[in-house]
C-alpha positions as CSV (number, residue, x, y, z in Angstrom):
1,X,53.1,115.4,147.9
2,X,52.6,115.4,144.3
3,X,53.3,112.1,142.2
4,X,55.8,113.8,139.6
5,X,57.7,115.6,142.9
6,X,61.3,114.7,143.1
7,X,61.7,113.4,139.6
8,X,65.0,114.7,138.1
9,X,65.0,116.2,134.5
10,X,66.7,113.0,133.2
11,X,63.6,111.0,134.2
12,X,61.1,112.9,132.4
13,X,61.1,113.9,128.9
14,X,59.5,117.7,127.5
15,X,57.7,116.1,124.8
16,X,55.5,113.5,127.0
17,X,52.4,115.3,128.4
18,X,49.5,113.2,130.4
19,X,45.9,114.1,128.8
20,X,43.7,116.7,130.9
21,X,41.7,114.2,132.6
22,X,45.3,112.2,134.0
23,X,46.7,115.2,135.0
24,X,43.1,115.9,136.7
25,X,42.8,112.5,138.5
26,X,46.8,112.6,138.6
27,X,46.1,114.7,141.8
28,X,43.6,112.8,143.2
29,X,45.6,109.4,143.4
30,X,48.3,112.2,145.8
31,X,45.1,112.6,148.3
32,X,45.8,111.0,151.5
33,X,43.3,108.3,150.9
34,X,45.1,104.6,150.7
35,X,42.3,103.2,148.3
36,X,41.4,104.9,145.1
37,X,39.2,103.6,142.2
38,X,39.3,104.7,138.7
39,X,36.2,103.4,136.4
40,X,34.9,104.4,133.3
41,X,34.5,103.0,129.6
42,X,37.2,101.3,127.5
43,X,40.4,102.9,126.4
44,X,40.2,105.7,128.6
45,X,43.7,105.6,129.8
46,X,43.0,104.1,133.5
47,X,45.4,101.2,132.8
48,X,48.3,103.7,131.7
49,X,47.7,106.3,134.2
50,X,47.9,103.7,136.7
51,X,51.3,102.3,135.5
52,X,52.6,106.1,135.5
53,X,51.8,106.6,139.0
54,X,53.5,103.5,139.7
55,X,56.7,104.1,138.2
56,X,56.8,107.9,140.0
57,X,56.1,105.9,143.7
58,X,59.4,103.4,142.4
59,X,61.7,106.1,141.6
60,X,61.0,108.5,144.0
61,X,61.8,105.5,146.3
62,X,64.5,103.7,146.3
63,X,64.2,99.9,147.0
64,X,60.3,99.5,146.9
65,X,58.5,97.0,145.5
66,X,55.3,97.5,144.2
67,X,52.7,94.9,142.3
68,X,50.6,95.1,139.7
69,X,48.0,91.9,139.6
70,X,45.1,90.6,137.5
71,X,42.7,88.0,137.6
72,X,44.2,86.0,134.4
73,X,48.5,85.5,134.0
74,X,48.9,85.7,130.4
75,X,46.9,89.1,130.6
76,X,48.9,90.4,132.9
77,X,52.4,89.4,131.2
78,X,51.3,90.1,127.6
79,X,49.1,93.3,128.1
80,X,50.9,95.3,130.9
81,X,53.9,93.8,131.5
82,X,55.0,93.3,127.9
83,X,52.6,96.3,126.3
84,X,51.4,99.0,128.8
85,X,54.7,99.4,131.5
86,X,57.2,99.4,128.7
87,X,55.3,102.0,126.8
88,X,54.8,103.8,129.5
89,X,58.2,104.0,130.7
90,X,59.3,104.7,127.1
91,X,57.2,107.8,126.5
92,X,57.0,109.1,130.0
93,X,60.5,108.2,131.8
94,X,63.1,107.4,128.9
95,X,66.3,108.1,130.8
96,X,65.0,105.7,133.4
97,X,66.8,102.2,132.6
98,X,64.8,99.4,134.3
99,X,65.8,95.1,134.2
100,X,63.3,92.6,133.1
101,X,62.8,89.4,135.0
102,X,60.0,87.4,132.6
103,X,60.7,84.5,134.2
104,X,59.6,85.6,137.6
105,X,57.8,88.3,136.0
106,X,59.3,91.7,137.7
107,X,61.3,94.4,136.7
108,X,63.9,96.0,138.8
109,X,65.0,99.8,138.2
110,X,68.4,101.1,138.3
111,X,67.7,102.5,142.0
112,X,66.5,99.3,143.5
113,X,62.7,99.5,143.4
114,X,60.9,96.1,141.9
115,X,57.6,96.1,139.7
116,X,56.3,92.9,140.2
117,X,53.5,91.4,137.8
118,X,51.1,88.7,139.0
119,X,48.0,86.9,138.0
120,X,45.6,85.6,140.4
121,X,44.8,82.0,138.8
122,X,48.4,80.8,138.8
123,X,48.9,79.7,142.8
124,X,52.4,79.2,142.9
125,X,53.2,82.9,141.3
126,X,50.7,84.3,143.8
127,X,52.1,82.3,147.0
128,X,55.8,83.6,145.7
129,X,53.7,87.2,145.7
130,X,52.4,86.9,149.0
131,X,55.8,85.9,150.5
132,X,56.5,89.4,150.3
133,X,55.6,92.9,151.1
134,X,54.5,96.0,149.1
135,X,54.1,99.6,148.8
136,X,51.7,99.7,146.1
137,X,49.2,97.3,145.2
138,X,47.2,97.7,141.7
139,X,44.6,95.7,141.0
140,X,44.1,95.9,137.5
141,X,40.7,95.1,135.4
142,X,39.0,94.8,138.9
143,X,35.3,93.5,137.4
144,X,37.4,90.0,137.2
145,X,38.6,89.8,140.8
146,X,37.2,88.1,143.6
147,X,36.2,90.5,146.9
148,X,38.6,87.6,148.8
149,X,41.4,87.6,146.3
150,X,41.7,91.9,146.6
151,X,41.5,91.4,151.0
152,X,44.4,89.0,150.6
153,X,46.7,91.4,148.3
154,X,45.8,94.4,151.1
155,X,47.0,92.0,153.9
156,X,50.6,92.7,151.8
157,X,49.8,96.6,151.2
158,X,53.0,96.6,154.4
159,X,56.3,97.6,153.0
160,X,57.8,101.0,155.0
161,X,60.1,102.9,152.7
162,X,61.2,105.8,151.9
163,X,61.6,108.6,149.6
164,X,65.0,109.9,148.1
165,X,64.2,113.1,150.6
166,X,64.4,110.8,153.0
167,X,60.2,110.5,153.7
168,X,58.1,108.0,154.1
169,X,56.6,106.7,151.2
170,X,52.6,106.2,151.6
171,X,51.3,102.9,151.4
172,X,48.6,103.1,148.2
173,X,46.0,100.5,146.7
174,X,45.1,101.5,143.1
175,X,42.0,99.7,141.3
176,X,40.6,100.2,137.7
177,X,37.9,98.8,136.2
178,X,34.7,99.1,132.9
179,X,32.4,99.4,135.4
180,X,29.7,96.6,135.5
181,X,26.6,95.9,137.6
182,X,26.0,97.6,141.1
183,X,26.1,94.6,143.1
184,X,29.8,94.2,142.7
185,X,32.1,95.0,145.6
186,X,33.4,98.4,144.2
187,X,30.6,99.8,144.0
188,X,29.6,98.8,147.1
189,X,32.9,99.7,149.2
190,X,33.5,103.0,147.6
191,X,30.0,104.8,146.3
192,X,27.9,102.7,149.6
193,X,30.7,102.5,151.9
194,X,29.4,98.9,152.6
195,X,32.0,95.0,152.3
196,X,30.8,92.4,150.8
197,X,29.7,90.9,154.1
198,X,27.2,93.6,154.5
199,X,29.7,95.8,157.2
200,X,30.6,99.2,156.9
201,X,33.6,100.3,155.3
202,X,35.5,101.6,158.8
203,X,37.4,104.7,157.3
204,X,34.9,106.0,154.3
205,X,37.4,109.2,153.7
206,X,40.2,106.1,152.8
207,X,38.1,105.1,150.0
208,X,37.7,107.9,147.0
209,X,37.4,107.3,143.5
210,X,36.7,109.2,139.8
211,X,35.6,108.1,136.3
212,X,37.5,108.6,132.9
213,X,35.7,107.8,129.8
214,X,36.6,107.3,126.1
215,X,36.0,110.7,124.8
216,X,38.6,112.4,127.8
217,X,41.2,110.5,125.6
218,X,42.4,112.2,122.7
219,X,44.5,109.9,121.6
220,X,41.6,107.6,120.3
221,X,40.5,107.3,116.5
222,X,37.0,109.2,115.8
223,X,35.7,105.6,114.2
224,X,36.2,104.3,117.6
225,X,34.7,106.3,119.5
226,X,31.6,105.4,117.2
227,X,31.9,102.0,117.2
228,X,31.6,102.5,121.0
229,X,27.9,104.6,120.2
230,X,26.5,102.2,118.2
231,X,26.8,99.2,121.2
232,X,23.2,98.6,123.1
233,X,22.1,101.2,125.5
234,X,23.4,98.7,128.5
235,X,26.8,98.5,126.6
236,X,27.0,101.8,125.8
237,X,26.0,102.9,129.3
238,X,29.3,100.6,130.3
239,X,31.5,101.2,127.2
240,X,31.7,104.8,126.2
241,X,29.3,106.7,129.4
242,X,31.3,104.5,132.4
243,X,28.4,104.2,134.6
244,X,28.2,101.2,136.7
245,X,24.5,99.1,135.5
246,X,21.3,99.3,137.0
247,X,18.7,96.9,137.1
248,X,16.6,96.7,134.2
249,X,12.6,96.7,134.2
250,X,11.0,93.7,133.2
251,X,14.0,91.5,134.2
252,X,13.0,88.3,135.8
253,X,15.7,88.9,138.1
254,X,17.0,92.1,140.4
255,X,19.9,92.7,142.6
256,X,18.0,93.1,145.8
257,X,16.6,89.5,145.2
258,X,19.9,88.4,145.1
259,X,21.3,90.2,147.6
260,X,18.4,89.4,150.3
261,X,20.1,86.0,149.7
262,X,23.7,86.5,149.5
263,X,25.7,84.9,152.2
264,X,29.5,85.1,152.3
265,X,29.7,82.1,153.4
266,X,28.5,78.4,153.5
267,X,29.9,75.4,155.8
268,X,29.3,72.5,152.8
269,X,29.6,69.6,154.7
270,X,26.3,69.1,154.4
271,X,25.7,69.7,151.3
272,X,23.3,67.4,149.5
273,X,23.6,67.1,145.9
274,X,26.3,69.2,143.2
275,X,26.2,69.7,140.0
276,X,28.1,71.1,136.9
277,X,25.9,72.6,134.7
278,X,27.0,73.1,131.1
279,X,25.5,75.3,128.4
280,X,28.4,74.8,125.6
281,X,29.4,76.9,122.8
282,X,30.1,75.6,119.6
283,X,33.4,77.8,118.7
284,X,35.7,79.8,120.5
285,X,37.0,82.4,118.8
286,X,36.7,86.4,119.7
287,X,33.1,86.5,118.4
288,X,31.8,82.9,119.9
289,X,29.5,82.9,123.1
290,X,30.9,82.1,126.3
291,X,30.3,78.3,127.0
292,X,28.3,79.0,130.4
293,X,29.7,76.9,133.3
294,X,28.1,76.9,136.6
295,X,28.2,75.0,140.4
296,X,25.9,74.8,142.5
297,X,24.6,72.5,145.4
298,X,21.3,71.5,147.6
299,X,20.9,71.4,150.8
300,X,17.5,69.4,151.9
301,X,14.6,68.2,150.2
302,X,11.1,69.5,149.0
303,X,9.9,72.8,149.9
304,X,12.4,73.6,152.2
305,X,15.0,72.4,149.4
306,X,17.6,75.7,149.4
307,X,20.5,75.8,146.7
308,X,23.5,77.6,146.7
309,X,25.3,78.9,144.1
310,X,29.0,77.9,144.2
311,X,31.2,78.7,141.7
312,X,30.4,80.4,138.2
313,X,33.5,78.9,135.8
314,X,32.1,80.7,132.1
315,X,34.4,81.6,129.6
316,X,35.3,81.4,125.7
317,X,36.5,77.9,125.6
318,X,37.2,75.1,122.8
319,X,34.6,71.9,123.1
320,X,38.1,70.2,124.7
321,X,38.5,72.6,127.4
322,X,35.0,73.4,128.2
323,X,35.2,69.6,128.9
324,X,38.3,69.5,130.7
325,X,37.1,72.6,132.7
326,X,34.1,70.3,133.7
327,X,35.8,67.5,134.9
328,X,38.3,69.4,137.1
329,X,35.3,70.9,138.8
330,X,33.4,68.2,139.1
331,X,36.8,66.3,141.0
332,X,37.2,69.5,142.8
333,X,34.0,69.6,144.1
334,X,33.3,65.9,144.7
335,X,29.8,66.5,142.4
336,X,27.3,64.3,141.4
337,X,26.8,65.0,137.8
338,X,27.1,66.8,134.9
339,X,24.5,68.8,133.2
340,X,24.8,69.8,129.8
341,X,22.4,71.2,127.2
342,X,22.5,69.2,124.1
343,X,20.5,71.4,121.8
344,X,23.8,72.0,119.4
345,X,23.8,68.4,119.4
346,X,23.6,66.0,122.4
347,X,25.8,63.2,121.2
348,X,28.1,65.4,120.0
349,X,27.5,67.0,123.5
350,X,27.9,64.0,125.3
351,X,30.8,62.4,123.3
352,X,33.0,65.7,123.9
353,X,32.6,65.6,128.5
354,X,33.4,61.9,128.0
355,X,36.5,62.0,126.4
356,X,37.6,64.4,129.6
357,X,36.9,61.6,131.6
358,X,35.0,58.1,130.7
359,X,33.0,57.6,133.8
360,X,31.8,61.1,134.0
361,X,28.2,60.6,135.2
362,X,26.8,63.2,132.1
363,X,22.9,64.4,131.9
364,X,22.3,66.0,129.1
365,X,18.9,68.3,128.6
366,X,17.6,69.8,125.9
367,X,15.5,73.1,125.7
368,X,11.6,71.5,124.9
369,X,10.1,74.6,126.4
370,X,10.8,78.4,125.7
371,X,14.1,80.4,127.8
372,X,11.3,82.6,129.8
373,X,9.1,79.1,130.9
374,X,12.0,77.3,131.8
375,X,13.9,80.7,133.6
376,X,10.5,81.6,135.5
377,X,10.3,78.5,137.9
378,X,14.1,79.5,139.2
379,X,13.3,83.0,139.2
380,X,10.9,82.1,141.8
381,X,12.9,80.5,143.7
382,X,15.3,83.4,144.2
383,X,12.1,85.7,145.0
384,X,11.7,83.0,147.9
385,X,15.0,83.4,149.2
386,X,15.9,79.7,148.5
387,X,18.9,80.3,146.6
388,X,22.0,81.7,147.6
389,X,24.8,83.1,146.3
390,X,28.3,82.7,148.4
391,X,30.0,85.3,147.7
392,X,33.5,84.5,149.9
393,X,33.5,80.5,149.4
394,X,37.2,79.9,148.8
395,X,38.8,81.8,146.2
396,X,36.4,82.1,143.4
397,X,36.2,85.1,141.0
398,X,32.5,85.9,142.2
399,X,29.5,86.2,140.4
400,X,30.0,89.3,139.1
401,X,29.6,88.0,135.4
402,X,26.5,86.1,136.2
403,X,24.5,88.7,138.2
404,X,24.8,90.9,135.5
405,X,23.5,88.7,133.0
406,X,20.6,87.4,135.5
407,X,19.5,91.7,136.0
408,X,19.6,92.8,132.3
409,X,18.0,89.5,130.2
410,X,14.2,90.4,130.0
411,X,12.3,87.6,128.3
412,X,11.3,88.2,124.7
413,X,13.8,90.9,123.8
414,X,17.2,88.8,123.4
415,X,18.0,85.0,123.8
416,X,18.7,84.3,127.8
417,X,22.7,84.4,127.8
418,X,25.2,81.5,128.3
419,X,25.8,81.7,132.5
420,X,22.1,82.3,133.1
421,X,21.0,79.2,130.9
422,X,23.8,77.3,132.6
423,X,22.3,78.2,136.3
424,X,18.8,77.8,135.3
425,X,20.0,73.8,134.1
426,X,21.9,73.8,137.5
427,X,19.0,74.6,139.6
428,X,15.9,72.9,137.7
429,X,18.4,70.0,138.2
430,X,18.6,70.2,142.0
431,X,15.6,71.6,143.0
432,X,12.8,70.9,140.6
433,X,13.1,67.7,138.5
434,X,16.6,66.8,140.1
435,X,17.2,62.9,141.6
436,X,15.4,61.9,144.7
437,X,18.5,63.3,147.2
438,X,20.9,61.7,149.2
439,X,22.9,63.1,152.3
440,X,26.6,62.4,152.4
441,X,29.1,64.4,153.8
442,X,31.2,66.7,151.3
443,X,34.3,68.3,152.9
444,X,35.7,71.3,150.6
445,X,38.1,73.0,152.8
């Protein structure tokens, strides 16, 4: 049944129109697939197209409930619950009169149906999300979201309604995402047909997906659409031509490298040594660096030393809360140290993780040799298959970040970027100039 069936003449409005490339995919997202995917490069409408067909399901049924989630809260409440739905609703469906909740962050329509709004990093909004049930689940900026975080918000995909014509109302998962590197789940579930842990996808024909891209949206300035052309070729592959990333030649690393390695999951009770390695920014504003944060463990000793890669924590932080960040992680994880690069200054470095925390055990490094001579030794290790990405440890939101940075950096073109310098001091620190190891249980849950 078509997504604008049933909708009375009060709910739509003559002088609202979707763009060609909506109205295209419009149809695809009323295929009987449950799962669809919609990629492509920034500003392309995915976000609003989304929202749309979520406000058609909600009034064409009366008392659903239907979520939209992302990885970060105060992205979800500022830019679709406070920007995208009501803009949405106020171009396309003006006569429709709808109730805000902000503190529990839902809306509820005048027939009954909830829009709920949730962000993955806040725990008690998600357990209050997961105490219920749901017609449509929309997982929005998908490059952000854990594989394990999207199999939880299926397990609520459950909620049997239906339609005003008195029809059941088809359970749908929506995702949208800039697509990044191929060795993230969405590619591999909907182009390879393949989970994370390496099975098959059980029904392929419930998986379909299409790609919108800057220039099938009118709407957008001309200068923006050439800001977009004048990014890199790996950008503008990403940005303006929506194609997920391929590996690029003379990169020290490669996603089958990687993947020969991945395991989704690691028992880390016997885990040998963690670390929190640190390579901090100096400023945090829209044009700073990330400050690249990384975890990662040993298991053994010597040659048949193998590390795993535990939890990539990166982000656009202030010197406080890259330090705060650090000492949270390093409780959470029950580590052993902290590494930090002090080439912006290792006092200064030093000074900043301590006032987190006083007895912080804090290591901090500084860059003697060039990016490629120190980056080569780990590299080798991964073409060994002694280091591991876990892919499903806990809740994390992946390695998605990270894995792209680790395929595209070729040595002498750019400077090595925040999360691969941060992994690089993780691993030299455990496996090649790291403390003689201890054993000692570590219980993580």
């Amino acid at each position: 049944m078509s997504l604008a069936r049933s909708l009375s003449s009060q709910e739509k409005t003559s002088s609202f129109d979707l763009t060609d490339k909506q109205k295209e995919i419009r149809s695809l997202l009323s295929g009987p697939q449950m799962h669809t995917l919609i990629y492509g490069g920034s500003r392309s409408g995915k976000t609003f197209l989304l929202n749309y067909a979520i406000a058609v399901r909600a009034i064409r049924a009366p008392n659903s409930r239907h979520v939209i989630a992302r990885l970060h809260n105060i992205d979800v409440r500022q830019s679709v619950m406070g920007d995208t739905f009501p803009k949405m609703m106020r171009l396309a469906f003006p006569g429709v009169r709808y109730k805000p909740n902000k503190v529990d962050q839902f809306v509820t329509l005048s027939n009954g149906s909830e829009v709920w709004f949730a962000g993955l990093d806040d725990k008690d909004r998600v357990e209050k999300i997961l105490g219920k049930e749901f017609a449509t689940v929309y997982v929005n900026e998908t490059s952000q979201v854990s594989y394990t975080s999207v199999e939880t918000l299926r397990t609520r995909l459950a909620q049997g309604v239906e339609t005003s014509d008195g029809r059941p109302l088809p359970l749908r998962a929506y995702y949208d995402l800039n697509p990044t590197g191929r060795s993230h789940w969405t590619y591999r579930e909907f182009h390879m047909g393949i989970k994370p842990t390496g099975e098959a996808v059980r029904n392929p024909d419930d998986f379909r997906y299409a790609v919108m891209n800057p220039g099938d949206n009118p709407h957008l300035p001309g200068a923006y659409l050439e800001a977009l052309e004048g990014l890199s070729s790996r950008q503008r592959k990403r940005f303006l031509e929506g194609e997920y990333l391929a590996d690029v030649p003379g990169a020290l690393w490669n996603s089958g490298m990687i993947d020969a390695s991945r395991v989704p999951w690691f028992d880390t009770s016997q885990i040998t040594r963690i670390v929190v390695a640190i390579d901090p920014a100096i400023s945090a504003n829209d044009e700073s660096n990330e400050t690249g944060i990384i975890v990662a463990g040993v298991v053994g000793a010597g040659q048949t030393a193998k590390g795993y890669v535990l939890q990539d924590a990166s982000g656009r932080y202030t010197p406080g809360e890259w330090a705060k960040k650090a000492r949270d992680l390093y409780d959470e994880w029950g580590a052993d140290r902290i590494v930090a690069e002090g080439n912006q200054g290792g006092a200064m470095v030093e000074a900043t993780i301590r006032s987190a925390g006083k007895n912080l055990p804090v290591k901090i490094v500084h860059a003697s040799r060039g990016k490629q001579a120190r980056a080569e030794p780990v590299a080798a290790l991964y073409e060994k298959g002694r280091v591991h990405h876990v892919g499903l440890l806990r809740d994390r939101d992946g390695h998605t970040g990270l894995e792209d940075q680790l395929t595209s950096w070729v040595p002498g073109e750019s400077d090595s970027p925040d999360r691969l310098d941060a992994l690089v001091w993780a691993i030299t620190e455990l496996m090649i100039v790291g403390e003689p190891t201890r054993l000692r249980p570590v219980v993580l849950g």
